[in-house]
C-alpha positions as CSV (number, residue, x, y, z in Angstrom):
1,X,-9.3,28.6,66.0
2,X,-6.2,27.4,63.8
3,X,-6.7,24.4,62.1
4,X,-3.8,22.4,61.3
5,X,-3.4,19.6,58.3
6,X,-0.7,17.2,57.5
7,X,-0.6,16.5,53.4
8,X,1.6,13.5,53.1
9,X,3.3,14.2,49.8
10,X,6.3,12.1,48.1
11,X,7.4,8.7,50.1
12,X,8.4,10.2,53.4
13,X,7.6,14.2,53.7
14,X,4.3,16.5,54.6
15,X,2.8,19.3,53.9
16,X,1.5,21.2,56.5
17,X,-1.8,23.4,56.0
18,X,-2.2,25.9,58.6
19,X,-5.8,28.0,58.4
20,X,-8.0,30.2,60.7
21,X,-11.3,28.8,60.9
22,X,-13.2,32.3,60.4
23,X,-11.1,32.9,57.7
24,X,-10.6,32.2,54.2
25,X,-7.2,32.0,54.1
26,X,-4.3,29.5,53.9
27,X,-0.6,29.1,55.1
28,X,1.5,26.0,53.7
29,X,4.7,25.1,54.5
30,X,7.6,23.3,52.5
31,X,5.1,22.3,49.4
32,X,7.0,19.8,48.0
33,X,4.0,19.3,45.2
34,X,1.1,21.7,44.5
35,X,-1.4,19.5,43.4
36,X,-2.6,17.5,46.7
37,X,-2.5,21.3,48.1
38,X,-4.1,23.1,45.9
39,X,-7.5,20.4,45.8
40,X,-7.5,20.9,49.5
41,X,-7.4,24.8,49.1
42,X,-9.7,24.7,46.7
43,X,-11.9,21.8,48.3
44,X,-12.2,24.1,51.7
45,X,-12.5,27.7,49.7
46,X,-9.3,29.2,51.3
47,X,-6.9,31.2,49.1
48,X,-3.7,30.8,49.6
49,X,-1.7,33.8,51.0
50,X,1.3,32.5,52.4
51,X,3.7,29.9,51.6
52,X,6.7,28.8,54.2
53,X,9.8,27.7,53.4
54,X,12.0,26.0,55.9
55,X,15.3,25.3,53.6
56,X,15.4,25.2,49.5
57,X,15.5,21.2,48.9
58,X,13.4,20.3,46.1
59,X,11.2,17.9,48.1
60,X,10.5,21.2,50.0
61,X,9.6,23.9,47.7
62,X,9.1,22.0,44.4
63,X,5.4,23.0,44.4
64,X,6.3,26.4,45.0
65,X,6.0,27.9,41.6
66,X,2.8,26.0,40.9
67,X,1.0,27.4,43.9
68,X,2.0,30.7,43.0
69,X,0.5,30.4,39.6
70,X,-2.2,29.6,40.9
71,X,-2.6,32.1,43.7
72,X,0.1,35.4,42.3
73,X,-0.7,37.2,45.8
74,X,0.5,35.0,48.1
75,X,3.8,36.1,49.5
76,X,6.9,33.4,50.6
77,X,8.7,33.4,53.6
């Protein structure tokens, strides 16, 4: 089953946290700040292996770089 979370990050975006529950693995898309992402990643125990970017705005990918730091393997779309 996927399981679907909404991060509200800065004063008016989300971050949305997609996951399969029998797995431990993570999608996020537009990360606009790693931080409130990665203590949910790391609160549930799922790696992050895919990061989703809808358009290159700052207050969209800003916590790109961060994530990938963090987790090297995941790819970006």
């Amino acid at each position: 089953m996927l399981e679907i979370l909404r991060l509200p990050v800065l004063s008016n975006n989300y971050v949305f946290v997609l996951a399969d529950a029998g797995r431990a693995e993570a999608a996020v898309v537009d990360p606009a700040l790693a931080a409130p992402v990665q203590a949910l990643l790391e609160q549930r125990g799922w790696e992050l292996a895919l990061v989703l970017q809808t358009h290159h705005h700052s207050d969209h990918i800003g916590g790109t770089p961060d994530l990938l730091r963090r987790w090297p393997q995941a790819q970006v779309w």
